[in-house]
KOLKE-742055 format. One record per residue (C-alpha): residue number from 1; x negated, y, z. Coordinates in pm, 1 decimal. Last residue first. Example, Ala and Ser with C-alpha at 12.3 -4.5 7.8 and 13.67 -1.06 7.14 Angstrom:
BEGIN
@seq->2; px->-1367.0; py->-106.0; pz->714.0;
@seq->1; px->-1230.0; py->-450.0; pz->780.0;
REM end
This chain:
BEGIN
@seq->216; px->-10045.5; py->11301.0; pz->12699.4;
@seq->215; px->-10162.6; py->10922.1; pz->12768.9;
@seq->214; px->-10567.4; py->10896.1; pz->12823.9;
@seq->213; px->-10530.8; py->10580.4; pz->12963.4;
@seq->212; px->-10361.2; py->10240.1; pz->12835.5;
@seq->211; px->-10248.7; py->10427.4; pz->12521.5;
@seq->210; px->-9989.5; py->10247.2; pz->12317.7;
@seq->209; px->-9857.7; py->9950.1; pz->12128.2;
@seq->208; px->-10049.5; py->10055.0; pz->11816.1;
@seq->207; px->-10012.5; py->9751.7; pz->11560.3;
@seq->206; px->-10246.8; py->9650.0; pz->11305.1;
@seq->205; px->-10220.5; py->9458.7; pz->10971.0;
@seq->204; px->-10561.4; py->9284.5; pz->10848.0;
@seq->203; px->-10779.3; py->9188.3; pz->10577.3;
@seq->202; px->-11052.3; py->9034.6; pz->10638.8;
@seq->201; px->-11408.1; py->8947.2; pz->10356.7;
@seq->200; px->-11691.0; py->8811.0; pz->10544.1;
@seq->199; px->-12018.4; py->8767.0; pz->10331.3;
@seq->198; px->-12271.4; py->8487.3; pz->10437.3;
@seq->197; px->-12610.4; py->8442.2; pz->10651.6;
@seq->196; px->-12819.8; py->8149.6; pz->10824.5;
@seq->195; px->-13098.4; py->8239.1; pz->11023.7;
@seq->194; px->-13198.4; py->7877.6; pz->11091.1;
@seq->193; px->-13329.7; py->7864.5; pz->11485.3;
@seq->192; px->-13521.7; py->7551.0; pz->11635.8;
@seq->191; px->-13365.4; py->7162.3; pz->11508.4;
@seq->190; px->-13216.7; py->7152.3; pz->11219.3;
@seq->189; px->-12872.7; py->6894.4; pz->11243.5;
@seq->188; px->-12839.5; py->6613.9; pz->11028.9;
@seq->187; px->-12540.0; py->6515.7; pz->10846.5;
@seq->186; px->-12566.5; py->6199.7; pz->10589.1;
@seq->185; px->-12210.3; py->6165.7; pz->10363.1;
@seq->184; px->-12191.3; py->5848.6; pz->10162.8;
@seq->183; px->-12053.9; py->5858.7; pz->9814.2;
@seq->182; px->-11926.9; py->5546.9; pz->9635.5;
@seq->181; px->-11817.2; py->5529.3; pz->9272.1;
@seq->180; px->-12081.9; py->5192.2; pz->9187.5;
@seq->179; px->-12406.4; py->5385.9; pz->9214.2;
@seq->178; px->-12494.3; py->5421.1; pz->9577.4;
@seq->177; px->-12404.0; py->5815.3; pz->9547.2;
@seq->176; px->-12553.4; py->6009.5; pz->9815.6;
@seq->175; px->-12427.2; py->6385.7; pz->9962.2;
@seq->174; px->-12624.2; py->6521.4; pz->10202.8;
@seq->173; px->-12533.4; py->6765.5; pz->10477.2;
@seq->172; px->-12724.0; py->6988.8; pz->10700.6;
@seq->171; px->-12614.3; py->7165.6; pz->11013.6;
@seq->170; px->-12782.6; py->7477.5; pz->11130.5;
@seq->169; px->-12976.9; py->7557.6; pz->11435.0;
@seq->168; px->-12910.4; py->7944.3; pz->11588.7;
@seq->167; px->-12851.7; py->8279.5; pz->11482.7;
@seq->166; px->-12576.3; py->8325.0; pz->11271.7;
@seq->165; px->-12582.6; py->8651.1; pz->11037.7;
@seq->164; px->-12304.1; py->8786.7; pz->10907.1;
@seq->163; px->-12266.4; py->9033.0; pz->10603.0;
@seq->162; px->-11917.4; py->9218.3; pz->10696.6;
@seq->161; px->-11665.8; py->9336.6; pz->10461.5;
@seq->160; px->-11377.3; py->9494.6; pz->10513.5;
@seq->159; px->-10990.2; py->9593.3; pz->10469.0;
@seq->158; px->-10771.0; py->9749.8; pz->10717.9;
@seq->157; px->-10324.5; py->9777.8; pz->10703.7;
@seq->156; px->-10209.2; py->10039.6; pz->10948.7;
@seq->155; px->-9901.9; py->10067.1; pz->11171.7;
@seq->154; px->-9829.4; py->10309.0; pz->11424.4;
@seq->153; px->-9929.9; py->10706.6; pz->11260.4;
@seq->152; px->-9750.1; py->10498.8; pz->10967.8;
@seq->151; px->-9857.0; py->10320.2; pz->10672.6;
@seq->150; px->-10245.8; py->10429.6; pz->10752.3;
@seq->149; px->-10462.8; py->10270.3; pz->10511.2;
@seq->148; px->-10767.0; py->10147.8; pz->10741.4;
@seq->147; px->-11138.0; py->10099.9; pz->10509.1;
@seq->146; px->-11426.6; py->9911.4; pz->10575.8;
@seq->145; px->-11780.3; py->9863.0; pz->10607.3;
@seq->144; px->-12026.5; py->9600.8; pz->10759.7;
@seq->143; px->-12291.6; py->9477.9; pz->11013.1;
@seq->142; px->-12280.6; py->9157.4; pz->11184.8;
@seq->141; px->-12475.5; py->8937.0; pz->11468.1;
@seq->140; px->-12397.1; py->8572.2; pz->11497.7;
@seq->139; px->-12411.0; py->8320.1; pz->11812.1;
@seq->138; px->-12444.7; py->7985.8; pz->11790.3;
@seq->137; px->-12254.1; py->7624.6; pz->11925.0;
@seq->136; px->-12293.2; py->7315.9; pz->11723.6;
@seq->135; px->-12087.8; py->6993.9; pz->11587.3;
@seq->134; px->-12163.5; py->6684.3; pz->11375.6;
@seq->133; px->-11934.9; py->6430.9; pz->11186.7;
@seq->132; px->-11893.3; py->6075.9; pz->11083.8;
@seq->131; px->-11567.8; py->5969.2; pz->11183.0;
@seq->130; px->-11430.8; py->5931.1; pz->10873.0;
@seq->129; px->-11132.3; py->6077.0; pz->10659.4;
@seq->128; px->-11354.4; py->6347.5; pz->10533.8;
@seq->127; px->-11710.2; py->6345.1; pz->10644.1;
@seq->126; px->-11790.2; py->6617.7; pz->10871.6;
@seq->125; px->-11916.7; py->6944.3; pz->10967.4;
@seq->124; px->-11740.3; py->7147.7; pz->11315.9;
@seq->123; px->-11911.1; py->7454.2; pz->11373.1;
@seq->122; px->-11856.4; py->7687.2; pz->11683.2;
@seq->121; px->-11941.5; py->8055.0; pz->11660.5;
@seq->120; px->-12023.2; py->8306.5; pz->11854.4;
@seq->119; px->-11976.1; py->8643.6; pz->11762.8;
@seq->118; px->-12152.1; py->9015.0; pz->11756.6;
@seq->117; px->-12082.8; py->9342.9; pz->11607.3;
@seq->116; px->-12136.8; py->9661.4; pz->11380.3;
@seq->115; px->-11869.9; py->9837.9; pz->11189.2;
@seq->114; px->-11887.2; py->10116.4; pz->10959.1;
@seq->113; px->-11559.3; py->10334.3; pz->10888.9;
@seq->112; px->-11303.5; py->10468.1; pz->10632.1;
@seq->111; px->-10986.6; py->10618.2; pz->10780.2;
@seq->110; px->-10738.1; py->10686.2; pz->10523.7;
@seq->109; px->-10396.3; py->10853.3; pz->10552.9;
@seq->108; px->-10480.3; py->11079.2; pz->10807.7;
@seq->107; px->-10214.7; py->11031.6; pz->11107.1;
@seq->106; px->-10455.6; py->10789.9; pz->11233.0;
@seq->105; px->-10710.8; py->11060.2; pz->11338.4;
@seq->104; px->-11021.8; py->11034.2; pz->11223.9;
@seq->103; px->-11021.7; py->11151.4; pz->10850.0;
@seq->102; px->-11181.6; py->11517.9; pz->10922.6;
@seq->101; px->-11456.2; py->11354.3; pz->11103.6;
@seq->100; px->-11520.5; py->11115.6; pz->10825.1;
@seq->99; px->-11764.6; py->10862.4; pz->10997.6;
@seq->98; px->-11503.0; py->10680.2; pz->11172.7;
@seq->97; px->-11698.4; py->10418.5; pz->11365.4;
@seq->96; px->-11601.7; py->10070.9; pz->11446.3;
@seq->95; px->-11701.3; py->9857.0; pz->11728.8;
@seq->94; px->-11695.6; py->9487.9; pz->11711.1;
@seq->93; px->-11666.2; py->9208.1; pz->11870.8;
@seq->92; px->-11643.9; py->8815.2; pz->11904.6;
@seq->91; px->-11535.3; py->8476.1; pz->11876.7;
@seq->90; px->-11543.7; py->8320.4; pz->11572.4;
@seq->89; px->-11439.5; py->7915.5; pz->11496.5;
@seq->88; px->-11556.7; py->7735.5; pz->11182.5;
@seq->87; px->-11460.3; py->7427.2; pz->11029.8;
@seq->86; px->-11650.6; py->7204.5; pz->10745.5;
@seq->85; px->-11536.2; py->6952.9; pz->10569.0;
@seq->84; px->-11783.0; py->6735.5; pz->10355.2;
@seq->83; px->-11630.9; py->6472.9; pz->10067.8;
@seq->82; px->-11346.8; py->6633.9; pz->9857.3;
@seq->81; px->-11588.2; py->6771.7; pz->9678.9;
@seq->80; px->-11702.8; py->7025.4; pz->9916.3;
@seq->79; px->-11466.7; py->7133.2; pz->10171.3;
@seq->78; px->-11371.6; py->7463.4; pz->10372.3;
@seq->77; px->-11226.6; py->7597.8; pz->10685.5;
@seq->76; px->-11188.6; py->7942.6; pz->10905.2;
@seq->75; px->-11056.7; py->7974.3; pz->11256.8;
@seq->74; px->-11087.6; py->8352.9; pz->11354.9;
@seq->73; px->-11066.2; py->8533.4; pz->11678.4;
@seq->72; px->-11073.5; py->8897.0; pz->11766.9;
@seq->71; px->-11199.6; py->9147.8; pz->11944.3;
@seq->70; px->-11174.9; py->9519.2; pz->11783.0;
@seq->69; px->-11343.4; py->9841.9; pz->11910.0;
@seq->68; px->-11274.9; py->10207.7; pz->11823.0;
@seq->67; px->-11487.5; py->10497.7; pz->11823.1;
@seq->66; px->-11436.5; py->10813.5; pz->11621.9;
@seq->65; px->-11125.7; py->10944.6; pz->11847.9;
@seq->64; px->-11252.3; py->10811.4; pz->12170.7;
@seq->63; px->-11253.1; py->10447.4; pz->12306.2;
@seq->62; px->-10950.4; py->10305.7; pz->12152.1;
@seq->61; px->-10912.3; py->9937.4; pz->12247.4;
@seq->60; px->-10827.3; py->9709.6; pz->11924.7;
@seq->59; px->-10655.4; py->9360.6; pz->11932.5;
@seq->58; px->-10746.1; py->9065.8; pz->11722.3;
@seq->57; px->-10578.3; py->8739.2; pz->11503.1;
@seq->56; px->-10702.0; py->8475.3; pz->11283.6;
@seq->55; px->-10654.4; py->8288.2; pz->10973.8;
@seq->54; px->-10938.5; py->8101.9; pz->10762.6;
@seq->53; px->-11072.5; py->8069.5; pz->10361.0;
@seq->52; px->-11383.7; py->7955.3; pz->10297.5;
@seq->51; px->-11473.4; py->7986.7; pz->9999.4;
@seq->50; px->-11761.8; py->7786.7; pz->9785.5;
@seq->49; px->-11834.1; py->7467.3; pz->9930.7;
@seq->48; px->-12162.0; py->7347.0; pz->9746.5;
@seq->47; px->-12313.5; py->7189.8; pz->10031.5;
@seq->46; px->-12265.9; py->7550.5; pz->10234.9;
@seq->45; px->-12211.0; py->7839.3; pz->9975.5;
@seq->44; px->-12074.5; py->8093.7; pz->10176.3;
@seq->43; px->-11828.0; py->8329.0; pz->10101.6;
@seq->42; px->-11599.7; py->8352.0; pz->10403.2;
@seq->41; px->-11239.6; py->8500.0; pz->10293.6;
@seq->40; px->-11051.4; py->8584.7; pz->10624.6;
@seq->39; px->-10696.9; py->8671.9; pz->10669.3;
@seq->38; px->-10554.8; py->8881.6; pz->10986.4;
@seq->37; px->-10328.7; py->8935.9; pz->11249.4;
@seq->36; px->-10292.7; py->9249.0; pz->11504.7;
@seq->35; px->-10272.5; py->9425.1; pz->11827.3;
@seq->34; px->-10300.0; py->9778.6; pz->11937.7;
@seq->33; px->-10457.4; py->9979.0; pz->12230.1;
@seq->32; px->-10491.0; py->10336.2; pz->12193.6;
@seq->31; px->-10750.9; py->10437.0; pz->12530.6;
@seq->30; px->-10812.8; py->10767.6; pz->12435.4;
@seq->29; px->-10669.8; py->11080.1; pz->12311.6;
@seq->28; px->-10728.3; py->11273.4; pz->12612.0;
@seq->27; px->-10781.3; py->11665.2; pz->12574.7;
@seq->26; px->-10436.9; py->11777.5; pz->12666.1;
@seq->25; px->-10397.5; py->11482.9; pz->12950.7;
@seq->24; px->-10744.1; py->11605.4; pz->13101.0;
@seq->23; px->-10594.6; py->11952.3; pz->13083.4;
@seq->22; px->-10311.3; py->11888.5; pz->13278.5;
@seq->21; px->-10503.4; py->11646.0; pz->13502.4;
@seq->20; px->-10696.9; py->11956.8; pz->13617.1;
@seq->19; px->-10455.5; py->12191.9; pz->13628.5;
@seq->18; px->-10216.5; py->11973.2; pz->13813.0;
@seq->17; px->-10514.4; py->11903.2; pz->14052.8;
@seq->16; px->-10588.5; py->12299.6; pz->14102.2;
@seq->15; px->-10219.1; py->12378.2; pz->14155.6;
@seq->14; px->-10179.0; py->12131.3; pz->14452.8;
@seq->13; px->-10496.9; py->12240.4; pz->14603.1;
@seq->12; px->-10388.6; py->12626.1; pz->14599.7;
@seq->11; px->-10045.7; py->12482.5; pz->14734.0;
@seq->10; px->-10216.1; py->12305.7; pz->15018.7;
@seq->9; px->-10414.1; py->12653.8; pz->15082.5;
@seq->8; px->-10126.3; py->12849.5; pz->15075.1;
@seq->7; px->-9934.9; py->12653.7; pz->15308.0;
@seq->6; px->-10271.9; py->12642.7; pz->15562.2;
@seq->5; px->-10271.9; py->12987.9; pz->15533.8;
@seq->4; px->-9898.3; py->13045.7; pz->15636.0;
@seq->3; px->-9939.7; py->12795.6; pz->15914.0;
@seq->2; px->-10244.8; py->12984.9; pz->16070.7;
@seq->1; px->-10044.0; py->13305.9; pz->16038.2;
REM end
């Protein structure tokens, strides 16, 4: 008797956790992790540079079906005249929302979203072909919209916009003509905090490998 409860007991216990993780594997659609490449526009206006145009690459972690993050990395440069270069590095984060509720899944077609984040950022400013140059570390907070065209349930191409905000000194740079076809570069760095801010235009393509958790 004692054996037969203890049987039905183990298989009472058995039943319960395949119920359980049953249902968590039903209601899990979590954890989608993908990886990608992308193009960045920066439009900026530093010493009269214009664009800044940079390459860089991310993956995505799913947190739930309207939240997904993205970390990524971007190396972006630019010149004025000929005369100041200027190289930027991101590092950072950020976490999209699909505001749609209808248009969250990826099988949708289109998943438009807001974004919100935070990078650091290494600058590199110098005079071209010299060794004249100045570097700094900051951080930068961003806010921003975009849009992910589904291809495939797999595969999706995502445009956006971000206005980003560095927080942190800023590097100046002076151009001086000594009057006989000679410019001279001077660089000086602010000292305290410049909030400086510019427009961030990426494209990217996207890859989902596959869930790390949450798999059904």
């Amino acid at each position: 008797m004692l054996m037969k409860i203890k049987k039905a007991y183990l298989i009472t216990l058995f039943g319960l956790f395949l119920g359980l993780t049953g249902k968590a594997q039903e209601m899990s659609t979590t954890g989608m992790f993908s990886l990608g490449s992308r193009s960045t526009l920066s439009l900026f206006n530093h010493y009269g540079s214009g664009i800044g145009t940079g390459v860089g690459g991310q993956f995505r972690i799913q947190l739930s079906d309207r939240v997904n993050t993205e970390w990524y990395l971007d190396y972006i440069t630019s010149d004025a005249q000929g005369l100041i270069g200027r190289k930027d590095l991101h590092i950072g984060w950020s976490v999209f929302f699909y505001y749609l509720k209808n248009n969250s899944s990826s099988e949708k077609l289109l998943q438009p979203f807001f974004e919100v984040g935070h990078c650091f950022d290494h600058t590199f400013v110098n005079e071209i072909g010299t060794d004249n140059f100045l570097e700094r570390w900051s951080s930068a907070a961003q806010l921003g919209t975009g849009l992910s065209f589904n291809l495939t349930p797999r595969l999706d191409f995502t445009s956006k916009v971000q206005y980003m905000i560095h927080l942190g000194s800023d590097i100046d740079a002076e151009i001086y003509d000594d009057g006989h076809d000679h410019h001279h570069v001077s660089l000086s760095k602010n000292k305290g905090v410049d909030l400086e801010g510019h427009f961030l235009v990426t494209l990217s393509m996207n890859y989902k490998i596959g869930q790390l958790w949450g798999r059904q």
